[in-house]
C-alpha positions in Angstrom: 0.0 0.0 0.0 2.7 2.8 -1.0 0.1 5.4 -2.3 -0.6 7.0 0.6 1.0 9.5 3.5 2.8 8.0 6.2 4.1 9.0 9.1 8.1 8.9 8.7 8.9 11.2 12.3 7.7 13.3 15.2 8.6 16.6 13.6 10.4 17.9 17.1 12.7 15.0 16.5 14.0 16.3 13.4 17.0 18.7 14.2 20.1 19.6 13.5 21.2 15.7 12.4 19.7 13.9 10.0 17.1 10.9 11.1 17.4 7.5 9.7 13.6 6.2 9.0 12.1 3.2 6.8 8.9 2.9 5.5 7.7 -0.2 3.5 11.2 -1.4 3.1 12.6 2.0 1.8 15.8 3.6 3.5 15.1 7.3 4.2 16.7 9.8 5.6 14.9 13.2 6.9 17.0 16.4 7.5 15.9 20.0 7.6 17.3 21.9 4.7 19.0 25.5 5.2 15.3 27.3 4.9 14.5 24.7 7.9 12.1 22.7 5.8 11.6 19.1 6.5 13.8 17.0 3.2 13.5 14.0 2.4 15.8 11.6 0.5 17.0 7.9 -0.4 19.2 7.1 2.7 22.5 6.2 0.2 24.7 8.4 -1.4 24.6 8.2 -5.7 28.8 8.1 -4.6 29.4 5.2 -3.0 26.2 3.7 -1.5 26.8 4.6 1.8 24.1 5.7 4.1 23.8 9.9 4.4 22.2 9.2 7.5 25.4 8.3 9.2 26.1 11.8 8.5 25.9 15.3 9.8 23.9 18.4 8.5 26.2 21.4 7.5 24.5 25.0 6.8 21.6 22.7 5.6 23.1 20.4 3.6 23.4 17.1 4.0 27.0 15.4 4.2 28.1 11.9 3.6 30.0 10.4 6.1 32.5 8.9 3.5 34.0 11.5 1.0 32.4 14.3 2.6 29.7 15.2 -0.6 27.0 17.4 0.3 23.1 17.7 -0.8 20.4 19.9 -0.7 16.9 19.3 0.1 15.9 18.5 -3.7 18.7 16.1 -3.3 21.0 17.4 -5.9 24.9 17.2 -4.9 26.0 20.8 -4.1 29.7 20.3 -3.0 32.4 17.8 -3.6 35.3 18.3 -1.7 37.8 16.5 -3.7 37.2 18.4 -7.0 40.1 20.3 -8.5 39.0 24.0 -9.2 37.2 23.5 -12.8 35.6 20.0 -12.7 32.0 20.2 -12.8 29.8 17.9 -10.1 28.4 15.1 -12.0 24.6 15.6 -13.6 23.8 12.5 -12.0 25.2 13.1 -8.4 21.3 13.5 -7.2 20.2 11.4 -4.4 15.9 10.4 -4.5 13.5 12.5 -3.0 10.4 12.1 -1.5 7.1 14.0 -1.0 6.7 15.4 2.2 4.2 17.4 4.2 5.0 19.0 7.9 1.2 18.8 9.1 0.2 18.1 12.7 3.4 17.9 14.8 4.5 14.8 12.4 6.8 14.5 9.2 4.5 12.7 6.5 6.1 11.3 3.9 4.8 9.8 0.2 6.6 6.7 -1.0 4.3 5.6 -3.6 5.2 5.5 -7.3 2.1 7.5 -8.1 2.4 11.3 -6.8 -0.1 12.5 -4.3 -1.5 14.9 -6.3 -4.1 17.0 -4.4 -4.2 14.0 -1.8 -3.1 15.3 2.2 -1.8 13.4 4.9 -4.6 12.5 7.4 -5.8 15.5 9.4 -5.5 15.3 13.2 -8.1 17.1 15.4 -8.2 19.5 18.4 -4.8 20.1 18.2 -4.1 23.4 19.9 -7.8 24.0 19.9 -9.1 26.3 23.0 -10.6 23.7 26.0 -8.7 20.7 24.3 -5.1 18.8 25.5 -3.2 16.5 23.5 0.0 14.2 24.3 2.2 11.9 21.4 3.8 8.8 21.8 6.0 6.8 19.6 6.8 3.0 19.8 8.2 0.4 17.3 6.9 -2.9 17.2 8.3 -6.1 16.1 5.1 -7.2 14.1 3.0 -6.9 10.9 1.2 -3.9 11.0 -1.9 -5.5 10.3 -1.7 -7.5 13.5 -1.1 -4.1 15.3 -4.0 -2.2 13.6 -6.8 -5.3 15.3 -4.9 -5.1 18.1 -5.6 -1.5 18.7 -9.0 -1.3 17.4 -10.0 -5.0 19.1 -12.3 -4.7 22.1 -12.3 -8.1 23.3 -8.7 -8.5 24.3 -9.4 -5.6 26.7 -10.6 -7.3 29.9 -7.8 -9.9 29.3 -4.3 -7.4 28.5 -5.8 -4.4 30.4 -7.4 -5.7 33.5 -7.0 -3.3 35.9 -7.0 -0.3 33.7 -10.7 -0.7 32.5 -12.7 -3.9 31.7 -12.9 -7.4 32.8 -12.4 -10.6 31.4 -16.1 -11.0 29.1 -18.6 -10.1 31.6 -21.6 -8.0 29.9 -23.1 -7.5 26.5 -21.8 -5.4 23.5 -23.7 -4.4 20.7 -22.0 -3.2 17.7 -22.5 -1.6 14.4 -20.2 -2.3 12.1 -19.9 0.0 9.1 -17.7 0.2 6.2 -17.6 3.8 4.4 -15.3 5.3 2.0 -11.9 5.6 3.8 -12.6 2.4 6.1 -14.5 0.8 9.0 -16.5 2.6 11.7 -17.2 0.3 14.7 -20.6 1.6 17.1 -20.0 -0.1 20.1 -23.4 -0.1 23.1 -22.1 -1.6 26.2 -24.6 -2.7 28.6 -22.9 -1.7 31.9 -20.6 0.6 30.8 -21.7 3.7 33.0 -20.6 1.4 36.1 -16.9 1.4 35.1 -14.3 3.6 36.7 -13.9 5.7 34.3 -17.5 6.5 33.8 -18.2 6.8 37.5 -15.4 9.4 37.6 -16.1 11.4 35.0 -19.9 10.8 33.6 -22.7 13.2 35.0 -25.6 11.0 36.8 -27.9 10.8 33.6 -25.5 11.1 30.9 -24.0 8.6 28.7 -20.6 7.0 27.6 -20.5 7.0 24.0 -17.7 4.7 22.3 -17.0 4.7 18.6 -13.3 2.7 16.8 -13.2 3.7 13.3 -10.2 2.6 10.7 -9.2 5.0 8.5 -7.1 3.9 5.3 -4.1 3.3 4.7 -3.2 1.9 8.7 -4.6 4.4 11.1 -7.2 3.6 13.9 -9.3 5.8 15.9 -10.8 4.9 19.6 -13.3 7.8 20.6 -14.8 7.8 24.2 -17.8 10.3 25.0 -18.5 11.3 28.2 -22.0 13.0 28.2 -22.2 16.2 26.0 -18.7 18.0 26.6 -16.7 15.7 27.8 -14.0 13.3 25.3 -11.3 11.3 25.2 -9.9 10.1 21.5 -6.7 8.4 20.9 -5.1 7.8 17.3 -2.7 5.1 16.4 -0.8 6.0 13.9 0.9 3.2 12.1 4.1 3.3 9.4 5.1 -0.3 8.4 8.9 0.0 8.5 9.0 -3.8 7.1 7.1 -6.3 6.9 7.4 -7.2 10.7 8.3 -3.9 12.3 5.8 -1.5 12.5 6.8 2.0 14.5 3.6 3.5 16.1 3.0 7.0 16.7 0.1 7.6 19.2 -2.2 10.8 19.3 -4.0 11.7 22.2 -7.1 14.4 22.6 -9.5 15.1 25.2 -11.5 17.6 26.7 -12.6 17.1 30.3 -14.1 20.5 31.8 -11.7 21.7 34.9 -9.9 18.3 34.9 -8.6 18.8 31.5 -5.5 20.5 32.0 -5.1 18.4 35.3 -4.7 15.6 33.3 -1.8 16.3 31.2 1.0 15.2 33.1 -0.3 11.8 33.6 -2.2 11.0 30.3 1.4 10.0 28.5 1.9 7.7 31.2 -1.4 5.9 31.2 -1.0 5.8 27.6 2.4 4.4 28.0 1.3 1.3 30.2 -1.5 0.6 27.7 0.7 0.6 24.9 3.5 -2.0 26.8 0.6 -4.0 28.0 -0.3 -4.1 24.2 3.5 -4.8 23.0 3.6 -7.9 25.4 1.0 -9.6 23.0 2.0 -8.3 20.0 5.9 -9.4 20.4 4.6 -12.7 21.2 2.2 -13.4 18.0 4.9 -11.8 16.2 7.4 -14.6 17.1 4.8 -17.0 16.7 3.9 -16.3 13.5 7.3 -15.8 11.8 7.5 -19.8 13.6 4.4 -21.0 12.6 2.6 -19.1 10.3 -0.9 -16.7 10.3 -3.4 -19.6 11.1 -5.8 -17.4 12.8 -9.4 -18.9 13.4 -12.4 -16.3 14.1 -15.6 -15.4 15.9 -18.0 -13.1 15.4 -16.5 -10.2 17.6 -14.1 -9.8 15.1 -15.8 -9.3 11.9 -14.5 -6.0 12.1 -11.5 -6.7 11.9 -12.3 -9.1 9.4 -13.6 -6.3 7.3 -10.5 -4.2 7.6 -8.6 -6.8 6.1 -10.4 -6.7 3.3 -10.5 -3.1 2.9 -6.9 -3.3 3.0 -6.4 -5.8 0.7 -8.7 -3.7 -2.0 -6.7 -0.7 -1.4 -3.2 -2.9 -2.2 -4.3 -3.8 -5.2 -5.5 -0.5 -6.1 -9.2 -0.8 -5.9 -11.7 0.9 -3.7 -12.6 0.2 -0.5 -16.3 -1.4 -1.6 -19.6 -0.6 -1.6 -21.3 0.8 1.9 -22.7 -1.6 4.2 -23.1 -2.1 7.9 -23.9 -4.9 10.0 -24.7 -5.3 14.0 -22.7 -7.6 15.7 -23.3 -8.6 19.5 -21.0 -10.4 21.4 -19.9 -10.3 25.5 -17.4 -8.2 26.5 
């Protein structure tokens, strides 16, 4: 699935050294060029093959560790330091470049042999948005990034991988209403007792009601949105980049808005985001061992036809087709 925006960096991450990144197999290397704008090229120097990313950033340009030859952001070599007064720098010392958009806090890079066009990278919400707090997190995980994207949007592992934290192991009703629309899947999710968690006791006005909506959102981005009554939220993104085929680096996108607790709640909403996401990688390092051993013999129930749905979506959008016509269905299962 390479024509589509990725997430290649946290843009505060990209300094004064240049950043060694992969998406989808391909080496990159992000620096910022001498206008401070975000570059993006092939991480190997048109010289010698060796990686620019085990290099430094000079005025802007981007030196190779080797022989010392420098490029600009549009990767064209601007310097060679071993050329006598009048030779000219080969036409084809250029190194690859790559789309790239700055949007949101995060370095989104194109590696698709199409170009984007008018398409734009994925638009994040409520960031710096009067009432509303956010927090990021970044993780690389050592499985397919399919496996992570059901992980994160899967509700029945909850009670089992997050007991403690909220849930426990399948003890009410859930009704779903699984939906697939243009860019993905939206998952509806009714619990039965879900105003007599923690969570809701602690935050939900006697008479209002926890809303819960996952959505997938094409190419590998998942969406878990809590409502607390009319003005209160809590939405998380998980951003995934596959890096290969089993390491997939997550960047993780937190929003809410909580009345007077909302600013309270920023020094601890990275760390609770932080356990769930190692409770999470415990799983996810596992299958990923186990399926490199044994193969991806997974067997299914009806709690995860949506996942079973994203898949397909997936698979559509590899081969370059659209995601399908519109259809929902409900799904009840326990939880």
């Amino acid at each position: 699935m390479r024509n589509y925006w990725y997430v290649a960096a946290d843009a505060a991450k990209l300094t004064t050294k240049p950043l060694a990144r992969q998406i989808l197999g391909e080496p990159l290397v992000l620096f910022r060029d001498a206008t401070g704008k975000a570059a993006v090229l092939a991480d190997r120097c048109p010289h010698r093959n060796v990686q620019l990313s085990g290099g430094c950033v000079v005025d802007g340009k981007l030196r190779c560790p080797y022989h010392g030859w420098e490029f600009n952001g549009e990767g064209a070599c601007v310097h060679i330091p071993s050329l006598a007064g009048s030779d000219a720098i080969p036409s084809n010392a250029k190194a690859p470049t790559y789309p790239v958009v700055e949007q949101d806090g995060y370095v989104w890079v194109w590696v698709g042999e199409e170009s984007p066009g008018d398409r734009q990278p994925f638009k994040l919400p409520h960031r710096n948005e009067p009432g509303w707090q956010n927090a990021r997190m970044e993780s690389v995980i050592p499985n397919a990034v399919d496996n992570c994207i059901e992980n994160f949007i899967d509700c029945p592992h909850t009670g089992y991988v997050h007991g403690g934290l909220f849930r426990t192991p399948a003890s009410h009703m859930a009704r779903t209403q699984v939906r697939m629309v243009a860019d993905g899947v939206v998952i509806d999710i009714d619990e039965e007792n879900q105003a007599d968690s923690l969570l809701a006791k602690l935050l939900v006005r006697k008479g209002d009601r926890v809303t819960h909506q996952d959505r997938f959102i094409l190419p590998s981005i998942v969406q878990v949105a809590y409502g607390f009554g009319p003005d209160k939220a809590i939405t998380g993104f998980q951003i995934c980049t596959p890096e290969e085929e089993y390491v997939t680096r997550i960047y993780v996108y937190l929003t809410w808005k909580m009345g007077w607790l909302t600013g309270l709640m920023k020094p601890f909403m990275p760390h609770v985001g932080k356990v769930v996401l190692d409770q999470d990688m415990g799983v996810l390092v596992n299958q990923g061992q186990m399926i490199k051993r044994f193969g991806a013999n997974f067997t299914s129930a009806p709690a995860d036809t949506a996942n079973l749905w994203i898949q397909a979506v997936r698979q559509r959008a590899a081969k370059g087709g659209e995601p399908g016509p519109e259809r929902e269905k409900q799904v009840d299962f326990r939880l």
